[in-house]
C-alpha positions in Angstrom: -67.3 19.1 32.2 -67.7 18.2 28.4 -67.4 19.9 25.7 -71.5 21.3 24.7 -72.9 22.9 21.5 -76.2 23.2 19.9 -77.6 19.9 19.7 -76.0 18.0 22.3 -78.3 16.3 24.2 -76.6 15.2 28.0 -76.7 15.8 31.6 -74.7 18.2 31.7 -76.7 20.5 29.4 -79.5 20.6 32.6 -76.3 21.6 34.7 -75.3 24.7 32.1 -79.2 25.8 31.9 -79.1 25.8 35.9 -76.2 28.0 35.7 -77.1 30.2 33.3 -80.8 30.7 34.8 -79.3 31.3 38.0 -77.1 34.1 36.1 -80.2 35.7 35.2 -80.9 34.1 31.4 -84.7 32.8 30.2 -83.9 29.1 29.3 -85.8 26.4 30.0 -83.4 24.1 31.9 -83.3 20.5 30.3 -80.7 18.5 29.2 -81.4 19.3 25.5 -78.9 22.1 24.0 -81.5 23.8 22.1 -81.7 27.2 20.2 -82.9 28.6 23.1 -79.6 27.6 25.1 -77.5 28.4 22.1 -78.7 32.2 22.2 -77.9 32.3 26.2 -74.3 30.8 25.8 -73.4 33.1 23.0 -75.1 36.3 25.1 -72.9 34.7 28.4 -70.2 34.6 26.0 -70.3 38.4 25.2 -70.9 39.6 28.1 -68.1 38.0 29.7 -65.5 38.8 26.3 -65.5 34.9 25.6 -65.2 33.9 21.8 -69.2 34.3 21.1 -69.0 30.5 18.9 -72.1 28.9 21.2 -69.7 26.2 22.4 -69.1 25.5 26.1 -65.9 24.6 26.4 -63.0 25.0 28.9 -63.2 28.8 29.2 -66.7 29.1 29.1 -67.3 26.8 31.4 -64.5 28.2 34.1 -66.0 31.8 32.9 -69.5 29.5 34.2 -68.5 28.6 37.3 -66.3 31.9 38.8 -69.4 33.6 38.2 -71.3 30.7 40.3 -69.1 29.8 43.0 -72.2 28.3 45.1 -71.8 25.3 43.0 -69.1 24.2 45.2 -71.2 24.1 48.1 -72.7 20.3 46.9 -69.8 18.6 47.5 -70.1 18.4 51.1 -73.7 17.0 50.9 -72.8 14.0 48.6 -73.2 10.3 48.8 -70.1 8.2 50.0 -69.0 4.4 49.3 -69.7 4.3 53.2 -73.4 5.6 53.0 -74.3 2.8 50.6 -72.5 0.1 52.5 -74.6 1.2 55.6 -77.5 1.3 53.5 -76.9 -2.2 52.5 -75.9 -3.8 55.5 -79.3 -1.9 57.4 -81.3 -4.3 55.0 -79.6 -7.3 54.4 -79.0 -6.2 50.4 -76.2 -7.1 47.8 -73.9 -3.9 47.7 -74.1 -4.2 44.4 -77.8 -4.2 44.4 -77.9 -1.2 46.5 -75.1 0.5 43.9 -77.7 -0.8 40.8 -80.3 1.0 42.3 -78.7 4.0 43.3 -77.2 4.1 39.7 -80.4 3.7 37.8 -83.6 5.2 39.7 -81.3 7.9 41.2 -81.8 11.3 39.2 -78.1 11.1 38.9 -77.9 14.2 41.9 -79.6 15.0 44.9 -78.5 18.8 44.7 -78.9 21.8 42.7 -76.6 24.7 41.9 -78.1 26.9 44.6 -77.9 24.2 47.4 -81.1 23.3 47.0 -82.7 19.7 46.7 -83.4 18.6 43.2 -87.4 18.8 43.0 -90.1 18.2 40.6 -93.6 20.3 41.5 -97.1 18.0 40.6 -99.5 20.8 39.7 -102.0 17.7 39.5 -101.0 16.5 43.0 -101.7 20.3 44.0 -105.1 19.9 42.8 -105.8 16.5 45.5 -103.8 17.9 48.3 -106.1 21.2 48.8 -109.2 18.5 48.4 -107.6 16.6 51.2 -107.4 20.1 53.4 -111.3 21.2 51.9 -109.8 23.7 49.5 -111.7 23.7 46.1 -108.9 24.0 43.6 -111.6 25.1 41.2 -111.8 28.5 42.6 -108.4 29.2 42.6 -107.6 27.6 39.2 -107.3 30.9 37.3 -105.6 31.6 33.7 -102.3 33.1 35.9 -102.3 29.5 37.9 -102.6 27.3 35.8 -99.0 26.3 35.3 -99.3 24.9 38.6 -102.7 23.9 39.7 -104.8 21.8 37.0 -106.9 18.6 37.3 -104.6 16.2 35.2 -101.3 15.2 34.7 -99.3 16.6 32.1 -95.7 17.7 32.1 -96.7 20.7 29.8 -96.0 22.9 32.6 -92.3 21.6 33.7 -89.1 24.0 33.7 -86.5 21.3 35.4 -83.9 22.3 37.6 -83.9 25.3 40.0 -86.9 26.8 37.9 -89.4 24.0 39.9 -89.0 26.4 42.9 -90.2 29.2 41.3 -93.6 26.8 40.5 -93.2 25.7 44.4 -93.3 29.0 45.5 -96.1 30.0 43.0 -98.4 27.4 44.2 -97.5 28.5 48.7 -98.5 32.2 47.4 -101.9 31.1 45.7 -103.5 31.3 49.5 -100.3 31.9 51.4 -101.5 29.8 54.6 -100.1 27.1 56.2 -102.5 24.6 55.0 -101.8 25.3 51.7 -97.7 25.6 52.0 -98.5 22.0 53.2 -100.4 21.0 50.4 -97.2 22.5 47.9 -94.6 20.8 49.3 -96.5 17.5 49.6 -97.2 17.8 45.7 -93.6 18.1 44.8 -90.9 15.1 44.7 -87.9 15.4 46.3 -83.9 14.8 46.1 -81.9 12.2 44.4 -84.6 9.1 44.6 -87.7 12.1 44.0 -89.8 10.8 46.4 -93.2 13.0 47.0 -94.2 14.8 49.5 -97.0 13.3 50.3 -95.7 10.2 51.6 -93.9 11.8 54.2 -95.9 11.0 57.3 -96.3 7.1 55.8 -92.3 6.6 55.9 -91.9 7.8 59.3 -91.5 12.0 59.3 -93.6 13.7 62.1 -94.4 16.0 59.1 -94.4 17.2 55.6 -92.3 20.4 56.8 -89.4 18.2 58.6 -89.3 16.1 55.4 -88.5 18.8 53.8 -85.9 19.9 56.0 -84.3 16.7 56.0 -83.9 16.6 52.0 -82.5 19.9 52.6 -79.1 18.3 54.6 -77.7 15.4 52.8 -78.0 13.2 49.9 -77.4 10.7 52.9 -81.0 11.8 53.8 -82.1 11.0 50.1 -81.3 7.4 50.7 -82.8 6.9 54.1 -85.9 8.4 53.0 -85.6 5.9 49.7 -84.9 2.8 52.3 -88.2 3.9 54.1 -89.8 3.9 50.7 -89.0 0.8 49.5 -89.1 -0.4 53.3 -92.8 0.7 53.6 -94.3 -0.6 50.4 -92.3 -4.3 51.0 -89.9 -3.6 48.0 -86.6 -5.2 49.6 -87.9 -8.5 49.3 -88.4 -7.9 45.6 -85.1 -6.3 45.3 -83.1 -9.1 47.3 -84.7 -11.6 45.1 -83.7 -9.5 42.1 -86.9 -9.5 40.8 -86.4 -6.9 38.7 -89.8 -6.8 36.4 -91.6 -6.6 39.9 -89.6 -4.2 41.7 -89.7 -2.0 38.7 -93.6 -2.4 38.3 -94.1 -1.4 41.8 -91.3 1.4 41.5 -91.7 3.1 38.4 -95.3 2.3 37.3 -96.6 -0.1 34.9 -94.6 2.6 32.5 -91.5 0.9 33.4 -91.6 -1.6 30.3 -91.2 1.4 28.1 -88.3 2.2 29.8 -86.8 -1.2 30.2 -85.7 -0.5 33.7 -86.0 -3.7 35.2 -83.1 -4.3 32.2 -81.7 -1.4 33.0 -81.4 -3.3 36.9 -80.2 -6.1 35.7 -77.1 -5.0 33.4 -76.2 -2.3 36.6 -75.9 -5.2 39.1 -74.2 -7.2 36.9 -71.6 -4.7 36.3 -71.4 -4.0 40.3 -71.8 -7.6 41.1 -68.5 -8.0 39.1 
């Protein structure tokens, strides 16, 4: 891992907040080294009779991971050279299309530091998915819930990483019935392509629940549910024509401009491709 200190902004930053929350310090996990963070590193620090300086470097970060020897665990649940080859011969694809996409609307990991599929809970999805089962979400849409159950979007309410579960397992405990574990877990997106619940029974899964247990195995599962995604909503045309405005469009929303990741595509394959 990098070097970190206050201000760094990086991926691994959302990696130290996981670890750190999972030790049992309030930070809001992100990959922004804030003040926040700084305070929890230099408390981790003096606990553990570190140099308290706020910087994560070697000894802090092997200090880090003794104490969270789960971490580990992910390795055996990662994507191989072989699993995109597969991927890319079961659809007729460029590997280094299938590598472009993988690099650039993949979260970067399918896994969290407790084993867990990276997720990301919709407290507006919540809202449609009791409609769907004839659950008014207005009379459970208290001051206590509102972190996870409101009428429109906003992202007010994220806490990234590991911290989405507690928000999952907020919104299964508002009626604490089947019906409405269903209607959690289809509001959330899941693993390294974050694909939502909801869509499970459209790509193939006899339910939300086995989804769910299939994002639990392998990021190998990430991809096959991504191939039914693109599969089901006629993207590998778009994709083997490298029609990368289009593909993105009907990807990432019309957003995607903003993001320039049908540029984004195109540079990736054409590293790959060389």
């Amino acid at each position: 891992m990098r070097t970190l200190r206050y201000y760094t902004k990086a991926s691994e930053v959302a990696t130290l907040c996981e670890m750190l929350y999972k030790l049992g310090y309030n930070v809001k996990i992100s990959d922004s080294f804030t003040l926040e963070v700084d305070a929890a590193v230099k408390q981790f620090q003096r606990n553990n009779n570190l140099v308290v300086d706020g910087i994560v470097g070697p000894k802090t970060w092997q200090k880090l991971y003794e104490k969270c020897p789960q971490i580990t665990q992910q390795n055996d649940k990662l994507l191989s050279e072989a699993d995109l080859i597969d991927f890319a011969n079961q659809f007729g694809l460029e590997l280094a299309l299938v590598k472009a996409v993988n690099e650039i609307e993949s979260g970067g990991k399918g896994f969290l530091i407790n084993g867990k599929p990276v997720i990301l809970f919709e407290g507006h999805v919540f809202w449609r998915e009791l409609q769907k089962r004839g659950i008014n979400p207005r009379m459970y849409a208290t001051e206590y819930n509102r972190d996870v159950l409101y009428e429109t979007w906003t992202r007010s309410y994220y806490l990234g990483g590991i911290r989405e579960y507690d928000r999952l397992n907020k919104a299964i405990s508002i009626l604490n019935t089947e019906s409405a574990k269903e209607a959690a877990l289809s509001s959330a997106s899941w693993g390294a392509f974050q694909i939502m619940g909801f869509n499970a029974k459209n790509l193939g899964y006899p339910s939300v629940d086995d989804f769910e247990a299939k994002m639990n195995l392998h990021e190998r599962e990430h991809l096959r549910a991504f191939g039914r995604f693109l599969q089901v909503n006629g993207l590998i045309p778009l994709l083997a024509a490298k029609q990368w405005a289009r593909f993105a469009e009907r990807y990432n929303g019309k957003g995607y401009k903003a993001n320039q990741y049908d540029v984004k595509l195109e540079k990736a394959y054409q590293k790959y491709k060389r």
